[in-house]
C-alpha positions in Angstrom: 27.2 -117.9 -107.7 28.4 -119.4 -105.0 26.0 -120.1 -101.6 27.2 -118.9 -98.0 24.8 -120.6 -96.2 23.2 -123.9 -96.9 19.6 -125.9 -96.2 19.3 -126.2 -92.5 21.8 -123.5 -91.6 20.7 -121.3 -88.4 20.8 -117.5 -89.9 20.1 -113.6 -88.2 18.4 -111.3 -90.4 20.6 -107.9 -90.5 19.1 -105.1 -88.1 19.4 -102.1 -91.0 17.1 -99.2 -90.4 18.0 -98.8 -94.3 15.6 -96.2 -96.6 14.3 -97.3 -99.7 13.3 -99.6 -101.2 13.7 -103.0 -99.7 12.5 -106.7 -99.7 13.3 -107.6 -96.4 10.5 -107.3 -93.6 11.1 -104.8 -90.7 9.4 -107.3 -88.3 12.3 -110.2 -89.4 15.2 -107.9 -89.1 17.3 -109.3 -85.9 15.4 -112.0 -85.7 16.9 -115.5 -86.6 15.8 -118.4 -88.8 16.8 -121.8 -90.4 17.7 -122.1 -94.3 15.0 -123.8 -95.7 16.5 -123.7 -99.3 18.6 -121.9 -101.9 16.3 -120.1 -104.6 18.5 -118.9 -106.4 20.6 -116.0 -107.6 19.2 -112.9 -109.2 19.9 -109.6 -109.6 19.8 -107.2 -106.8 16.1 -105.7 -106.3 17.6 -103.3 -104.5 19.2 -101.9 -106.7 16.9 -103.1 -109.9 14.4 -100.6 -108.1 16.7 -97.4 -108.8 17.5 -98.1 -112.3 20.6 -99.9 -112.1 21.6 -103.3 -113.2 21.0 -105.4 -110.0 24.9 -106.3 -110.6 26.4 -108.3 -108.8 23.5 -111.4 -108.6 23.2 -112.0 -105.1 21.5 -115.2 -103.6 18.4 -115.5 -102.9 17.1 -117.9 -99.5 13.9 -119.3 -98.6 14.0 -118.8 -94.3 11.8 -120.2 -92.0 10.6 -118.4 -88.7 9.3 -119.8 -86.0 5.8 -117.8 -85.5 6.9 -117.4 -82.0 10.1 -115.9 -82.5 8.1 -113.0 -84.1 5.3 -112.3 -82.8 5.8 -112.9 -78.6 2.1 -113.4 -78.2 1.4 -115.7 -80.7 -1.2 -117.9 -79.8 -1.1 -120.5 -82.7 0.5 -123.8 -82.8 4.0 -123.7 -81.6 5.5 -125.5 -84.6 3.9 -122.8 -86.9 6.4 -121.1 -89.2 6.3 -118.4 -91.7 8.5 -118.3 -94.7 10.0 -115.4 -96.4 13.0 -115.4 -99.2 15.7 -113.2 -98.2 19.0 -112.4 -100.3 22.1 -113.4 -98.7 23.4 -109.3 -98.3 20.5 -109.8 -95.1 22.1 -113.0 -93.5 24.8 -113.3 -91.3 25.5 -116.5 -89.1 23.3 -117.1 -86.1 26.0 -116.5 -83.7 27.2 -112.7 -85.0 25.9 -109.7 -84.5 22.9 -108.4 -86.4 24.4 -105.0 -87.6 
């Protein structure tokens, strides 16, 4: 499967108030990142959690955060990350809008 994004890429985490079940992080959604690396692709967890096949594979990124872009009063080191894999269906380009 073919990546959309690449290591180093600036990315926005969708804004979906979406029920279910999910792997991506209420406090990430809107938020934007850098592409640390490409996982992988795997079948959908999404959909893997409701029986079905997890079809099509759907790529899987390791995103950094800066721990200030998070959490506002952060009081840590200002280089301090955190790093959460998020499949591509979450990402969209920095510069669009996070819906």
């Amino acid at each position: 499967m073919q990546s959309k994004y690449q290591t180093g890429d600036t990315v926005r985490i969708l804004q979906r108030n979406q029920p279910g079940h999910v792997r991506t992080p209420i406090y990430v959604r809107g938020k934007t990142g850098v592409v640390e690396r490409i996982v992988g692709s795997f079948p959908n967890p999404e959909l893997l959690a409701y029986g079905h096949a997890g079809l099509p594979y759907k790529v899987l990124y390791r995103v950094n955060f800066k721990q200030l872009e998070l959490w506002p009063d952060y009081d840590g080191a200002p280089g301090d990350v955190l790093e959460i894999e998020i499949y591509d269906h979450w990402l969209a380009p920095a510069g669009e809008d996070s819906r």
